[in-house]
Every structure is written in structure tokens, then in C-alpha cells.
N, CA and C atoms as a LAMMPS dump frame, in Angstrom:
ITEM: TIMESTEP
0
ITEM: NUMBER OF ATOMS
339
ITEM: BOX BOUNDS ff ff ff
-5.0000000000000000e+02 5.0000000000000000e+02
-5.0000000000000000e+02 5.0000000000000000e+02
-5.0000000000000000e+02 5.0000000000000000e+02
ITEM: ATOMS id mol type element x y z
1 1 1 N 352.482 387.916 230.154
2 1 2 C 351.46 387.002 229.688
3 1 3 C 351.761 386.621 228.24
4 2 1 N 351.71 385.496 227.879
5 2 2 C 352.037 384.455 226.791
6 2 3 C 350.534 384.625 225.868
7 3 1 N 350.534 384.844 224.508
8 3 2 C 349.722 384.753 223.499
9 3 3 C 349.735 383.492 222.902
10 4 1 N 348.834 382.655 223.095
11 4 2 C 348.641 381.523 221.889
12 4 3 C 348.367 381.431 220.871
13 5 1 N 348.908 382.063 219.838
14 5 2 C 348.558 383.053 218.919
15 5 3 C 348.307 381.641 217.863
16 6 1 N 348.79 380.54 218.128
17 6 2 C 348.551 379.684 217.35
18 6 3 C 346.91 379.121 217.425
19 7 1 N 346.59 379.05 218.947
20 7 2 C 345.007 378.65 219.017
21 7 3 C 344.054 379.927 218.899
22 8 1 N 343.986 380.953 219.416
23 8 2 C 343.619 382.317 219.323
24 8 3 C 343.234 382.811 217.686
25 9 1 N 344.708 382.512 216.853
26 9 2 C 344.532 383.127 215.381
27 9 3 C 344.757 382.116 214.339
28 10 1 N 345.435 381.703 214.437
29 10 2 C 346.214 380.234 213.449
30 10 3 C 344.326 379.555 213.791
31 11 1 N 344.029 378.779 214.466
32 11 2 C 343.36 377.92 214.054
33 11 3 C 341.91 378.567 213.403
34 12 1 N 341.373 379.908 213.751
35 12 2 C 340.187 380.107 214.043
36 12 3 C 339.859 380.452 212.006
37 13 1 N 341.342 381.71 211.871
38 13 2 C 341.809 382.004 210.179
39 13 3 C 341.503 380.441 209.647
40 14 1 N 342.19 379.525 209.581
41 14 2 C 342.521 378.569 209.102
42 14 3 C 341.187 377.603 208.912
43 15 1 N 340.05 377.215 210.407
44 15 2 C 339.092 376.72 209.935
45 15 3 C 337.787 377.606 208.58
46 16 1 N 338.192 379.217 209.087
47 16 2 C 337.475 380.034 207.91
48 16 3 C 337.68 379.744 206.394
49 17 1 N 338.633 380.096 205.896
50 17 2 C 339.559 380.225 205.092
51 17 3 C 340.425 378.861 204.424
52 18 1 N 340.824 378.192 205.236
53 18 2 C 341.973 376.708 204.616
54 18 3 C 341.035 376.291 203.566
55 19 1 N 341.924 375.787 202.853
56 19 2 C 341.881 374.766 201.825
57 19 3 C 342.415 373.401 202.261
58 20 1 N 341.639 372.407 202.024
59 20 2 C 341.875 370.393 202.433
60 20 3 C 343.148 370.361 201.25
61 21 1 N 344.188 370.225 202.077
62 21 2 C 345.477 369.617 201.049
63 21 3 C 346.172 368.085 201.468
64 22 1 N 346.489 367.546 200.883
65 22 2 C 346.925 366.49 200.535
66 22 3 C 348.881 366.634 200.816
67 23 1 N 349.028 366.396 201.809
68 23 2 C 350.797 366.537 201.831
69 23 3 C 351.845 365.446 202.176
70 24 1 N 352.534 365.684 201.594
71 24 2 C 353.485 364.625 201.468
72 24 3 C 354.631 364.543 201.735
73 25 1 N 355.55 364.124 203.038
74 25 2 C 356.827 364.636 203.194
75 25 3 C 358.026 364.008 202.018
76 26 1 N 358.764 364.554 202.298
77 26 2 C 359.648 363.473 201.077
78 26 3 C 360.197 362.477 201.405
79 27 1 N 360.345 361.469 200.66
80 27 2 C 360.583 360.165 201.058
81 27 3 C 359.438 360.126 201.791
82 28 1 N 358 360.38 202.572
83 28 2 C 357.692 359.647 203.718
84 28 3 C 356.182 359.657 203.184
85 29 1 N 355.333 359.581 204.524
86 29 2 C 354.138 359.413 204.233
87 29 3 C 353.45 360.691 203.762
88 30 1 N 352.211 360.091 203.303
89 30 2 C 350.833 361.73 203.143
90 30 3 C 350.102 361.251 204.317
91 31 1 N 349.556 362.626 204.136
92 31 2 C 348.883 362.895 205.233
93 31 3 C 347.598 364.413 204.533
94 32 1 N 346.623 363.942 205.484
95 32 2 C 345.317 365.523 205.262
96 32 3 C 346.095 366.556 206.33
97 33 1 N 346.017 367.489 205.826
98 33 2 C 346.377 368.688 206.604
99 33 3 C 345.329 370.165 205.455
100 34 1 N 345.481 371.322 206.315
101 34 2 C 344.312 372.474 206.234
102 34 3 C 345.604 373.403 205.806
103 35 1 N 345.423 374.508 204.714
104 35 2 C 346.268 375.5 205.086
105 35 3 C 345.409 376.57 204.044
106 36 1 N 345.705 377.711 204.39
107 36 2 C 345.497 379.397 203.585
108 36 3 C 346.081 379.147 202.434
109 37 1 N 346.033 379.244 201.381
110 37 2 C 346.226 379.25 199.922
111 37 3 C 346.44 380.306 199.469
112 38 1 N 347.717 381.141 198.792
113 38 2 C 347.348 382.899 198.121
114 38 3 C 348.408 382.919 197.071
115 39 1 N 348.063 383.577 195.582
116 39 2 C 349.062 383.351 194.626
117 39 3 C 349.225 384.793 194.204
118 40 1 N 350.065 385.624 195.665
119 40 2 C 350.217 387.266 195.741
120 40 3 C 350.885 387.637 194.615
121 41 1 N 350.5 388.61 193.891
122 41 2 C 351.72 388.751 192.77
123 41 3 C 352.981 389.416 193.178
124 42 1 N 353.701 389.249 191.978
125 42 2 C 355.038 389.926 192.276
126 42 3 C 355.174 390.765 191.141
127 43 1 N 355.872 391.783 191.11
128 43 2 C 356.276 392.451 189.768
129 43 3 C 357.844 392.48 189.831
130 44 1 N 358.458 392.103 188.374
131 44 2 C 359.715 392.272 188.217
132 44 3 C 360.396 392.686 187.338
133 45 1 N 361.362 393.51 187.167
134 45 2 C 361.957 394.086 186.076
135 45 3 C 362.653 393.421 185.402
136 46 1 N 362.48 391.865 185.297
137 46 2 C 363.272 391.033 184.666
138 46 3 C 363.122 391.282 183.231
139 47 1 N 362.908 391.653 182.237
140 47 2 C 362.472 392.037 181.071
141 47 3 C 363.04 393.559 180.59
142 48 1 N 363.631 394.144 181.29
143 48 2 C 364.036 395.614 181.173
144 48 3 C 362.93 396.362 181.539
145 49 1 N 363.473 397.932 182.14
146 49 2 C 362.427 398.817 182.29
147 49 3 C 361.202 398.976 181.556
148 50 1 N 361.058 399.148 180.521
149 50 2 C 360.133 399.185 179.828
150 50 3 C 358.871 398.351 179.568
151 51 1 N 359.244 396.257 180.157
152 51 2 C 358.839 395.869 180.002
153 51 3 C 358.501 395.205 181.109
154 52 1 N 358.168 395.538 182.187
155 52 2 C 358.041 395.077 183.588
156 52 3 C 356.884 393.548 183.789
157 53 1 N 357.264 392.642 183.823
158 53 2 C 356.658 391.537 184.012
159 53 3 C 356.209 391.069 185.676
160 54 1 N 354.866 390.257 185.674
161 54 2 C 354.103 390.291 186.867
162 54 3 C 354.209 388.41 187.195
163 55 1 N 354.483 387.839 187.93
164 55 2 C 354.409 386.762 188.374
165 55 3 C 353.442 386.141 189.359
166 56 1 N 353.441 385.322 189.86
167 56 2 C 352.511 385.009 190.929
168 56 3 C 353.618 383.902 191.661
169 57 1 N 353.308 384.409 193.271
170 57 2 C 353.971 383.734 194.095
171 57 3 C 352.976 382.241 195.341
172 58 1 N 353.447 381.673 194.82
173 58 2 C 351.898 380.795 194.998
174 58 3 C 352.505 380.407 196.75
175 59 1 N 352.04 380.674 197.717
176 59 2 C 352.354 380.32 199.452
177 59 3 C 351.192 379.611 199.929
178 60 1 N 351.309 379.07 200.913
179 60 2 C 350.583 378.026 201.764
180 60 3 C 351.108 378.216 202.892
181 61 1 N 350.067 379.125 203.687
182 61 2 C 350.021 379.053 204.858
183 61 3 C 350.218 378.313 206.055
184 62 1 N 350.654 377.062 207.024
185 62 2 C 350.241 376.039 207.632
186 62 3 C 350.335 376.385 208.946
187 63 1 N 349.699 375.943 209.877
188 63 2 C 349.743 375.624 211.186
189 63 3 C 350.935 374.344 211.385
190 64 1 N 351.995 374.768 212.227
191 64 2 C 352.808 373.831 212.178
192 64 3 C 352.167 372.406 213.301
193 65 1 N 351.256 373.054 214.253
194 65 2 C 350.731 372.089 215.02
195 65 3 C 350.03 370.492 214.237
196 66 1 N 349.516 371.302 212.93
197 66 2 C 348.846 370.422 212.054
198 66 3 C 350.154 369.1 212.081
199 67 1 N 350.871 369.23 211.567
200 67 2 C 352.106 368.18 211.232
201 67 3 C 352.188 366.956 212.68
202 68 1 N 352.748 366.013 212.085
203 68 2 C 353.379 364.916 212.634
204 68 3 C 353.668 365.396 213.932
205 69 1 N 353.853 364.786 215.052
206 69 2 C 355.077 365.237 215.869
207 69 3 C 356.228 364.872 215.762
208 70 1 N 356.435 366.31 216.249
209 70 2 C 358.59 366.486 216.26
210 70 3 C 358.94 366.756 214.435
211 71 1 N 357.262 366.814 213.484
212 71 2 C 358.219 367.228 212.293
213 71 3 C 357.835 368.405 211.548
214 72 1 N 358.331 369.253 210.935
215 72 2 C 358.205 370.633 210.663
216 72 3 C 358.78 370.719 209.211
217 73 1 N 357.79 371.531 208.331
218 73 2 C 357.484 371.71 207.045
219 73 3 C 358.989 371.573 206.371
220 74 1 N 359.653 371.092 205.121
221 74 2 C 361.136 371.303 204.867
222 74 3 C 360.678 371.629 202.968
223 75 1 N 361.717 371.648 202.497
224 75 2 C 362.208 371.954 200.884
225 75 3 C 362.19 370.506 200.576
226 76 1 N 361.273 370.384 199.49
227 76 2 C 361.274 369.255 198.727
228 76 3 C 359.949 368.63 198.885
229 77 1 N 359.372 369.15 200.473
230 77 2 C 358.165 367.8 200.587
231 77 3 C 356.902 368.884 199.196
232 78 1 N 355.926 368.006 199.353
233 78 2 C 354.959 367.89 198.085
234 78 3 C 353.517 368.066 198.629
235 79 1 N 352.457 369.092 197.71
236 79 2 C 351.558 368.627 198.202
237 79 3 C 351.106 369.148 197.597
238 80 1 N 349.119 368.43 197.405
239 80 2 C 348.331 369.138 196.58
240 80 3 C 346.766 369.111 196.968
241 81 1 N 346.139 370.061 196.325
242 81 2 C 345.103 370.752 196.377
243 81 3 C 344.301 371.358 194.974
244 82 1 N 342.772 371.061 195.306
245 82 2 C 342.099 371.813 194.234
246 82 3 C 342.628 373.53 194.754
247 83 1 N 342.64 374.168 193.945
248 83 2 C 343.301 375.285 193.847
249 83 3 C 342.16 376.108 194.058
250 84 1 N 341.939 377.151 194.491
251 84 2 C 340.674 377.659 195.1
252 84 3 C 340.612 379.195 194.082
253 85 1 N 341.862 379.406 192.758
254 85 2 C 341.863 380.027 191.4
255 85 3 C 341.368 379.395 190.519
256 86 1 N 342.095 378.587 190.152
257 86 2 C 342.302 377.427 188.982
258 86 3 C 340.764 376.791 188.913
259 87 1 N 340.327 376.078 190.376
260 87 2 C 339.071 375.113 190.775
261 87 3 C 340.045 374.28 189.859
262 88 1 N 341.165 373.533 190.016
263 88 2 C 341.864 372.469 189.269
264 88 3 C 342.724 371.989 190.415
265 89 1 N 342.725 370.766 190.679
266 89 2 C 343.703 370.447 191.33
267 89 3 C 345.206 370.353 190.78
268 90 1 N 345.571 371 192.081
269 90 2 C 347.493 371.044 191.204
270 90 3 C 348.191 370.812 192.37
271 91 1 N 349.465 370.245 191.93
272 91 2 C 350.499 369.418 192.633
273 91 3 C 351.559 370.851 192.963
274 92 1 N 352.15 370.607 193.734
275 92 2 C 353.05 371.912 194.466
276 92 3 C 354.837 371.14 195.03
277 93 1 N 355.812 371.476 194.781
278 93 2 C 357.153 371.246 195.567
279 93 3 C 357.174 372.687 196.556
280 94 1 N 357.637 371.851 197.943
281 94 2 C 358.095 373.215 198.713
282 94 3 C 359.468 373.818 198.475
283 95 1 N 359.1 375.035 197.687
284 95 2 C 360.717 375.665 197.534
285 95 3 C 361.709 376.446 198.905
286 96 1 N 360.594 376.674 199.696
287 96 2 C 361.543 377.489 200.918
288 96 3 C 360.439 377.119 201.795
289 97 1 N 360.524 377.339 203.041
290 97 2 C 360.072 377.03 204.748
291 97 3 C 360.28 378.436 204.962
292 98 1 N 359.156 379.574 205.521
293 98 2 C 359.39 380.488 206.424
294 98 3 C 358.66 380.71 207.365
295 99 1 N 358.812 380.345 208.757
296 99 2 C 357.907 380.661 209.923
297 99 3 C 358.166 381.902 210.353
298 100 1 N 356.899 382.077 211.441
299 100 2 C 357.102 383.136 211.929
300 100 3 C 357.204 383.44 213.218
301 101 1 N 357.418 382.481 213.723
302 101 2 C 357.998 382.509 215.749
303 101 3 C 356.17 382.267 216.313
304 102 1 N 355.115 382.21 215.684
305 102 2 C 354.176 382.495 216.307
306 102 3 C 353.149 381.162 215.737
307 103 1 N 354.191 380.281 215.564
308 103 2 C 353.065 378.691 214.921
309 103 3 C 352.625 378.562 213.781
310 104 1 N 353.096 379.297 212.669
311 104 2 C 352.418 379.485 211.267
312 104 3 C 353.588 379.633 210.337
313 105 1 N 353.989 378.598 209.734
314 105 2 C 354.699 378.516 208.94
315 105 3 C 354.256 378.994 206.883
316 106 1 N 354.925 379.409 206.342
317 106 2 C 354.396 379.941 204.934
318 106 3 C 355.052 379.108 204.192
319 107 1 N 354.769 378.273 203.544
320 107 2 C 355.375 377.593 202.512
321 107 3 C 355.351 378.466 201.038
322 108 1 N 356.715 378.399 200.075
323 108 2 C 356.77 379.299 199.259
324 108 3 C 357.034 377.914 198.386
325 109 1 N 355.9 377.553 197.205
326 109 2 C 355.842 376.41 196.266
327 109 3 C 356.018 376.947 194.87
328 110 1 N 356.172 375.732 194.168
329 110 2 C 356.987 375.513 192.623
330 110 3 C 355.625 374.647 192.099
331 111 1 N 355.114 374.99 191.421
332 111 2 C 354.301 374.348 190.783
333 111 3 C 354.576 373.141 189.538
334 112 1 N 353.727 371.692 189.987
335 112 2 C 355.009 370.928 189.343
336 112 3 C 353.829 370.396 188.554
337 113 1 N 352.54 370.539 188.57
338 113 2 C 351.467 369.633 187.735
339 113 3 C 350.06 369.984 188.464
């Protein structure tokens, strides 16, 4: 038996939780689409031991169903949102695409404005 893990969990998380973003493929059109918003930290020893520095990794959740048909999240497209930290709207580049076999792709963004 097959899990629809996309209608089952992806949509039900997503109407709770999403944030209304504004996305933009590159080169192409915008479009409204919904996604989970989280700016998990990271810690890194980039600074030497002593001085361990903390970052924030800003991801966007998406339902890939949300998208166009036949097109799926890539590096470069754009998109933005009042920020649900900030309460500021801010503009985002997608730096990496990582799905997870189960309809929910994580966008890992660059904050550009």
C-alpha cells in the first residue's frame, strides 16, 4: 500500500503553518504559491575554536504539487515573502533544490533584499 504522503502530510502541515510567497522562476513567470518558512541555525567553527560563530540557514519548505506542471523548484529562481521573524518582507535566491522522494521539496535560500 502506497502513502500519499503529499495529500495526507504535505498539504494538511502546509495549510497550518505556510507562509503566502510570491515566486518567481528565472527568466519566467511569478506565481502565488504556500510554503513552511524556518531560519534553523547553524554553528560553525569558521572563526577558530575559541570563537565559534552561529548562522542562520533560511529553507522553504514547498509542496512540489504547488508548481506549474512538468516544473520543479531549480537554483536561481526567486521568491519572496513577509518573513514570519523579521514581519519584513524579504526577497530570497534559491541556492540548492533538495527533495525528499515524498512531494516536499526544501529550498535552501540566499537572502538578496
Amino acid at each position: 500500500m502506497s502513502i500519499d504522503w503529499d495529500s495526507l502530510v504535505g498539504s494538511p502541515v502546509t495549510g497550518v503553518f505556510g507562509e503566502s510567497v510570491q515566486y518567481t522562476i528565472f527568466n519566467g513567470p511569478t506565481f502565488p504559491l504556500t510554503g513552511n518558512y524556518t531560519e534553523g541555525a547553524v554553528t560553525e567553527e569558521s572563526l577558530g575554536e575559541a570563537v565559534p560563530s552561529t548562522i542562520t540557514d533560511p529553507t522553504l519548505g514547498v509542496q512540489i504539487s504547488a508548481f506549474p506542471a512538468g516544473y520543479q523548484p531549480q537554483q536561481a529562481d526567486t521568491l519572496g515573502f513577509v518573513n514570519p521573524v523579521s514581519k519584513v518582507f524579504e526577497t530570497f535566491v534559491v541556492k540548492d533544490v533538495r527533495t525528499d522522494g515524498q512531494g516536499t521539496a526544501y529550498l535552501k535560500l540566499n537572502f538578496i533584499g
